[in-house]
N, C-alpha and C positions, 0 to 999 in steps of 0.2 A: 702847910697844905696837907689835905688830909689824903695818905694816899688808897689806891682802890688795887686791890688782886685780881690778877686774870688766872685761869687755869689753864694748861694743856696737858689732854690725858696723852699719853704716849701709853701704847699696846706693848703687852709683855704678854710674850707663847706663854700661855699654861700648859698643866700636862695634864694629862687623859686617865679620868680616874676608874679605879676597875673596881667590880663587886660581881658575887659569887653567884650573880645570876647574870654577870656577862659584861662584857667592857660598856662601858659608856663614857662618852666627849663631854668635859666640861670646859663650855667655852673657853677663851683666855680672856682674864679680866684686865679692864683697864685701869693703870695706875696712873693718878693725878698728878703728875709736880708742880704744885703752886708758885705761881710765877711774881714775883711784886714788879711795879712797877716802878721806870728810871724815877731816879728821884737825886737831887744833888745838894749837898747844904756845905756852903762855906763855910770853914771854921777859923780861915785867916784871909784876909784881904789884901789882894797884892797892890804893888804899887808901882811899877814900871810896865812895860810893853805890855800891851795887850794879844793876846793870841787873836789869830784871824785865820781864814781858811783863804784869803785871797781871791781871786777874778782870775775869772777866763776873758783872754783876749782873741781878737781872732788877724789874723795877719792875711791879704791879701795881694797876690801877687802882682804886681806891677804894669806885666804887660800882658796878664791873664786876669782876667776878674773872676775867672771862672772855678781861679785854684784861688779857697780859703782853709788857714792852716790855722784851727787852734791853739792857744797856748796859754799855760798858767801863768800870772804877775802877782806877786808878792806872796811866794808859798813861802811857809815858815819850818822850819826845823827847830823843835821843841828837844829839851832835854828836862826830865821830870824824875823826882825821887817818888818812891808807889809803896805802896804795904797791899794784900790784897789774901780778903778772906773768903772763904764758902758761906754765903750767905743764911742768917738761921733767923725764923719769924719767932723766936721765943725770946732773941735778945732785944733791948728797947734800941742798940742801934743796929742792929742785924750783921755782927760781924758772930761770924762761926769759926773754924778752925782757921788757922794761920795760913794760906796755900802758894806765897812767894812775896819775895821784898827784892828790892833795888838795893837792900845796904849793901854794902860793899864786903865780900866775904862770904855773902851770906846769898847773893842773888844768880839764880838761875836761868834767870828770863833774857829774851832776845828783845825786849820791847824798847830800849831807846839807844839814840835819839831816832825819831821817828817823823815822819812830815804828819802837819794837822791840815784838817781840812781834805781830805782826799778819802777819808773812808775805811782806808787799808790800811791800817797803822805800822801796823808790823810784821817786817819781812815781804809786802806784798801778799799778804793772809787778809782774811778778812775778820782775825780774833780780835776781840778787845775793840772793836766798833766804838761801841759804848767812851772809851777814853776820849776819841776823837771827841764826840758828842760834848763830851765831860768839859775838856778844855774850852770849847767853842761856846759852850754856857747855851745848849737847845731850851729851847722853850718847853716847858711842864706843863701845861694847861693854860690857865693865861696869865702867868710868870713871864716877865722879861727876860728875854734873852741877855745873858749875864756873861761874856767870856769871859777866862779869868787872865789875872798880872801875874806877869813874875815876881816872885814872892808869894804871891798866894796858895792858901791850902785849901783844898775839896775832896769833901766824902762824898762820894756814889755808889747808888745802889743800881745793880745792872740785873735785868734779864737776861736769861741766856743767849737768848737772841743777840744781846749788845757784846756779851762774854765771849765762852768760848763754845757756846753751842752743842751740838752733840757729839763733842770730841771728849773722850774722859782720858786722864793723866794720871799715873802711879804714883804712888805717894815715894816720899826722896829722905832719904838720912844724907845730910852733909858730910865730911871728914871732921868738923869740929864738933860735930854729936846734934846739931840744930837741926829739926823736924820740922819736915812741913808736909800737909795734908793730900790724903787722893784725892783726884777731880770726878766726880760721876755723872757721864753725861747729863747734858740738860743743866748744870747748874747754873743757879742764879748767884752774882758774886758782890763785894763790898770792898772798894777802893779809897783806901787815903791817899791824894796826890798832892804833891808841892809840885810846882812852876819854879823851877828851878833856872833858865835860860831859855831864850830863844832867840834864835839866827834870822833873820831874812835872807831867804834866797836871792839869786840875782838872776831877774828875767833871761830866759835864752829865746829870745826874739828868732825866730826864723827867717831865715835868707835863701834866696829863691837866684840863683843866677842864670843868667841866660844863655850859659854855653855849658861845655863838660868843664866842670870844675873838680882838682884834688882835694879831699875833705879830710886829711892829714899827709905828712908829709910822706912822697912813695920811694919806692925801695929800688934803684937801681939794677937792674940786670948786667949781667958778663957777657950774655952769647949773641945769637943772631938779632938784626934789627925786625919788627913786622913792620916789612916796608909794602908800598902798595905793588899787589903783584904775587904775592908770597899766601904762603896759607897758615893761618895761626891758630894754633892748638891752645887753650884756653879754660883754665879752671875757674871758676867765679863763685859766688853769694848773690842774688838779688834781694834787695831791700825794697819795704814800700821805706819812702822819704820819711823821717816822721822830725820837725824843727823843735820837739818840745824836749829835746834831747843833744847833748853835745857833739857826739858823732855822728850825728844826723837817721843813724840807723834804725829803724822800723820793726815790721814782722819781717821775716823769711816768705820770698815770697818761690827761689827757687834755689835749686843749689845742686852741682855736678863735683864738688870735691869728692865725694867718693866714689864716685860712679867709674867705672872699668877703663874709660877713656876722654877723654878731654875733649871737650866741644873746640870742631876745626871751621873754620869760613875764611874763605880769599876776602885779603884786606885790598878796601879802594881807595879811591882820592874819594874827597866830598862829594856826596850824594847819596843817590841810593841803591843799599845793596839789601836784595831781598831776602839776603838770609839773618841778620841782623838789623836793627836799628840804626838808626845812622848816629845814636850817643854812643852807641858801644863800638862801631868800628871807630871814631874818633878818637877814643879811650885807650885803644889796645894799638891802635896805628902808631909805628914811632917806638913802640916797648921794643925791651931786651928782653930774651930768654933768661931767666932767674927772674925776671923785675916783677915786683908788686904796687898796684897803685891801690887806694878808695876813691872813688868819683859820683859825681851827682851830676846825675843827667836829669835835664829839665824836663818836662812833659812832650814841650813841642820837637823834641830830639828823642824821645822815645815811644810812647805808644800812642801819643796826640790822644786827641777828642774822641777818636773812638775806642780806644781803650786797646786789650788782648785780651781773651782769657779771662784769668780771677783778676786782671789790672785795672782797674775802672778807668775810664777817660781822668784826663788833666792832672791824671800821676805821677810827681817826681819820681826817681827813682836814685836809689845808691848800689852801685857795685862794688864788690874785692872782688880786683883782679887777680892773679897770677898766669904769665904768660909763661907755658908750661915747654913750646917748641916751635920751633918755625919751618914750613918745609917751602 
């Protein structure tokens, strides 16, 4: 396939040139970096699993239809050997200076093992796109979508866009004297990868219970009980829910650990108390002074249908506790 160059000029300040009848502005000119476009050619054909990016599922709560909770099934965890140069349009396969490798001894990179399919290969960055791309075998034009086996090898040519964008890197001397190249922003780059392993993940299906539930095991307290009646001084985390995760834990949605003093509210028996939710007096009702729990309080136990604040309606939620005193 024959491929086609895009350009983007990216602006560079010029400087202001001066003559003996008085300053004058000369524009700043703009410098072209010629961009090639992705392009991938096997050089070895694998023969075991296929890489996949997997499905989104969506899990629906039971006795809520109204809470649906995405979730990935059959993410993969790739492990891949890489060579990766600065791309040059004068070689016939456009590899340029040497700029990092996987060998062993010799590698600098944070890049595996890394999940495919998600985008963000590495570290949660959004560098090296392009490899995602790479493994998953994207359509070229109208080229079949090819992903590759383990066992298989693929050269790629990446845009910077796919790379690493407008982030430039120093050039590095190893200890064993092996050199490898600076990164100048914008580059466009050239990967050999082997498919070296790949893992399936194991679905974490989301679970939705209908009471305050402990989401690992909690931590006993020594001192007073918060029995009903009592006033319970309270450090906590709030979590939005998130199931597509082991701990169940989310964004931050609020948090008083470091704040000068500890959130206080009279614990009740069941019902409601209007200064809390009625998951979270359930949650802290019954602790010891020292004790820590995590809990998941379902929607209809915490901010219901209509929501609080940044909470939207029919949001689980997760807390860490710590019950900090009881008066």
């Amino acid at each position: 396939m024959k491929s086609m160059l895009k350009f983007i000029a990216v602006a560079v300040i010029g400087a202001a040139t001066l003559s003996a009848c008085g300053g004058h502005y000369k524009p700043p000119e703009a410098v072209v970096v010629v961009q090639p476009e992705y392009k991938q050619t096997d050089t070895v054909v694998g023969t075991g699993i296929a890489a996949s990016a997997g499905v989104t599922k969506t899990y629906i709560a039971p006795d809520n239809p109204n809470i649906t909770i995405p979730y990935p099934s059959g993410s993969q965890l790739v492990t891949v050997n890489f060579t990766g140069y600065l791309y040059d349009g004068t070689k016939a396969d456009g590899k340029g200076a040497l700029f990092e490798t996987s060998t062993p001894g010799e590698s600098t990179s944070v890049i595996q093992p890394f999940t495919v399919g998600v985008g963000r290969p590495i570290a949660n960055s959004t560098s090296l796109i392009g490899l995602d791309q790479a493994l998953l075998g994207v359509k070229v034009g109208n080229d079949p979508q090819v992903p590759m086996k383990v066992g298989g090898k693929r050269t790629v040519v990446l845009p910077a866009n796919l790379a690493y964008g407008p982030n430039s890197l120093p050039a590095r001397t190893l200890a064993n004297g092996k050199s490898f190249a600076a990164l100048p922003a914008n580059s466009p780059m050239v990967y050999d990868i082997e498919l070296v392993a790949i893992t399936v993940l194991p679905d974490i299906v989301p679970t939705l219970p209908s009471v305050v539930t402990d989401t690992a095991a909690p931590t006993a307290g020594t001192g007073a009980v918060a029995a009903v009646g009592k006033t319970a001084v309270v450090r906590y985390t709030l979590y939005a829910f998130d199931g597509t995760v082991a701990d169940r834990r989310g964004k931050v949605i609020e948090t008083n650990t470091t704040a000068a003093a500890g959130f206080e509210f009279v614990v009740v028996a069941d019902g409601t108390n209007a200064s809390v939710i009625i998951g979270f007096n359930q949650a802290v009702r019954g602790m010891l002074v020292g004790g820590r729990r995590t809990v998941f309080i379902p929607s209809a136990l915490g901010y219901g249908a209509a929501g609080g604040g940044t909470i939207a309606p029919n949001t689980p939620l997760v807390y860490d506790l710590f019950l900090e005193n009881v008066k």
